[in-house]
C-alpha positions in Angstrom: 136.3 255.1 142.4 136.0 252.4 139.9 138.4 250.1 141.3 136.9 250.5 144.9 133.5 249.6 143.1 135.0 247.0 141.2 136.7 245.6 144.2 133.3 246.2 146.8 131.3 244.0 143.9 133.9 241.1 143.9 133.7 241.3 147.7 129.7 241.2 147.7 130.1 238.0 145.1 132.5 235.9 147.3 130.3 236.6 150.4 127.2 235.6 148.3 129.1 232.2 147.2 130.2 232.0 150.8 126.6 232.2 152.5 125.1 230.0 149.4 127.8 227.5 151.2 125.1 226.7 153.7 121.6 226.8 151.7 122.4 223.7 150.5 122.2 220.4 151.6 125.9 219.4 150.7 126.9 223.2 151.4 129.5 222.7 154.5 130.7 219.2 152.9 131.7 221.8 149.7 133.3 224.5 152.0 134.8 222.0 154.8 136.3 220.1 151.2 137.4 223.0 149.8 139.2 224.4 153.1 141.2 221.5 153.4 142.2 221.4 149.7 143.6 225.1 150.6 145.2 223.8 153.6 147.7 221.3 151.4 148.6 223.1 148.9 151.1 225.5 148.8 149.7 229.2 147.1 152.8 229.8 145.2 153.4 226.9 143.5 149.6 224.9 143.8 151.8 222.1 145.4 150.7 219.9 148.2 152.3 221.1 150.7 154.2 219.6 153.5 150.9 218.8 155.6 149.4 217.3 152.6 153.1 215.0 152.7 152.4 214.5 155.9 149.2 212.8 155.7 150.4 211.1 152.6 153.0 209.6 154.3 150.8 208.5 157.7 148.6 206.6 155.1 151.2 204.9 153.0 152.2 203.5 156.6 148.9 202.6 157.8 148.1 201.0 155.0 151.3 199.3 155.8 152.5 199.8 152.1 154.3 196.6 150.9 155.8 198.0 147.5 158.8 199.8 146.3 158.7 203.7 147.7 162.2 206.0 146.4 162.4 209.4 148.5 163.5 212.4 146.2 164.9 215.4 148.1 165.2 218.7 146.1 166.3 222.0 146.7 166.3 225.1 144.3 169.4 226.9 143.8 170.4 230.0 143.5 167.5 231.4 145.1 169.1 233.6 147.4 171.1 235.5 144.6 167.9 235.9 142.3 165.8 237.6 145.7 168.8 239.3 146.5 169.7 240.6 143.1 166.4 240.6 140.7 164.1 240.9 143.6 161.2 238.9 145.1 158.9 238.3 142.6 161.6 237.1 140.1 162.3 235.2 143.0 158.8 233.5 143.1 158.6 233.2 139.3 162.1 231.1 139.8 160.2 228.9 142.2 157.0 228.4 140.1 159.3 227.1 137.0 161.1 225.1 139.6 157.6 223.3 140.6 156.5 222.9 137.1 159.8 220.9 136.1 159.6 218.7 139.6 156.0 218.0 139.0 156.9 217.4 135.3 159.4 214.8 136.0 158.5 213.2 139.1 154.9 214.0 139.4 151.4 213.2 138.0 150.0 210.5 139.7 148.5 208.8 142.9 151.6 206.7 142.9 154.2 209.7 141.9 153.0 212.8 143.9 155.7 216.3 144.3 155.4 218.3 147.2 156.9 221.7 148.3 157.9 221.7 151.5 158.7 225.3 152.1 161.3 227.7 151.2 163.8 226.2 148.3 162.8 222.9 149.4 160.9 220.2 147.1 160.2 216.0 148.0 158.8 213.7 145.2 157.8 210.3 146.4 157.4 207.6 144.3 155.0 204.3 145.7 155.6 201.2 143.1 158.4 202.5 140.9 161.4 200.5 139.5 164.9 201.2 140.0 165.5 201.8 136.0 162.7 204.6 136.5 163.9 206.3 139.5 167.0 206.7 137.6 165.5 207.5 134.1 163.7 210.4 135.9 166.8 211.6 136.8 168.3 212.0 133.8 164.9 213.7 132.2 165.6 216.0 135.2 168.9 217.2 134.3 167.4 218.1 130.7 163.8 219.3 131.8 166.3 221.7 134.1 167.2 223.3 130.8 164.3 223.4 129.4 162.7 225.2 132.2 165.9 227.4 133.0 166.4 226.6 136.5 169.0 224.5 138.7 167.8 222.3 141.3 169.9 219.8 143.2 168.4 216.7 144.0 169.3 213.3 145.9 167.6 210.2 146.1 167.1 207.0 148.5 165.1 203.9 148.0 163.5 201.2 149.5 162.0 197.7 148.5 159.7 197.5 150.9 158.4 200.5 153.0 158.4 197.8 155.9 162.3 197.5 155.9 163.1 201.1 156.7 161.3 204.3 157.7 160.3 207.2 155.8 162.7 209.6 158.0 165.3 207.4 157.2 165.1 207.4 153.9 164.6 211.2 153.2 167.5 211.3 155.7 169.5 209.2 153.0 168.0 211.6 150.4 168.9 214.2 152.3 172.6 213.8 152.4 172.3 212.9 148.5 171.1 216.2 147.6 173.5 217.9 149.9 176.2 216.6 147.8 174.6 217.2 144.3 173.9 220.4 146.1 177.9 220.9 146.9 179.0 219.9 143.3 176.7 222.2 141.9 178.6 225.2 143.8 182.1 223.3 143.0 181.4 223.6 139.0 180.0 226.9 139.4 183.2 228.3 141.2 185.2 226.6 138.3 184.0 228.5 135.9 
């Protein structure tokens, strides 16, 4: 009976916050804001998700950006065995740390945004960024992997000038980059 009280209060409270929404002058700007925050980002991890990549990517090209952009493709492993052996919410947890070391290493700024696109399946993309720090992020990677205690394969692809390629093709290049990180991650494992 407590709990269902508990529970009927919280209820009552978000329905009061909701309907306050539209007492105020800037009340639907507030809700239509905060429904479209909730549409990009991903629950589990508080990513932006892959609509919220998606937009990011349409205005990096209609801004027709002239700068630098490297593509980082990443994919979790091992998650099948830890859902299939420990269970689903040790497979979430796995996923959360995951997030925090990709947003960690490749995230935290306009220019250097992480994204999960679903699944095992992570993109960083980097607007401005040198060569030397697309590749000194990947060596924090391998140790911030430690750190956090997961494995994550990850390729990367890169670009001069957003106007000599397209994004597809470079997470396409990315793509096959992590595939093969992905396939000498299983190779060592199997050796030892």
């Amino acid at each position: 009976d407590l709990k269902i009280g508990i529970l009927g209060a919280v209820l009552t409270l978000i329905g009061d916050l909701l309907m306050g929404f539209g007492k105020f002058p800037d009340g639907a700007n507030m809700m239509e804001g905060y429904l479209r925050k909730q549409s990009q980002t991903d629950t589990l991890t508080q990513l932006p998700n892959r609509l919220a990549f998606q937009n990011h990517v349409s205005q990096l090209i209609w801004e027709k950006t002239r700068a630098s952009v490297t593509v980082f493709s990443l994919d979790v492993n091992g998650l099948k065995e830890v859902n299939d052996t420990d269970g689903h919410i040790q497979g979430d947890e796995l996923l959360r740390r995951s997030a925090e070391c990709i947003q960690e290493v490749f995230g935290g700024s306009e220019n250097k945004r992480c994204f999960r696109f679903g699944g095992d399946e992570f993109a960083a993309f980097w607007v401005g960024a040198s060569r030397e720090e697309a590749e000194q992020a990947l060596s924090r990677f391998a140790e911030a992997q430690a750190a956090h205690g997961v494995s994550v394969s990850v390729g990367s692809a890169r670009a001069d000038d957003l106007s000599e390629t397209t994004v597809e093709a470079l997470f396409e290049e990315a793509d096959k980059s992590m595939y093969a990180d992905k396939v000498r991650h299983h190779r060592d494992r199997a050796a030892r």
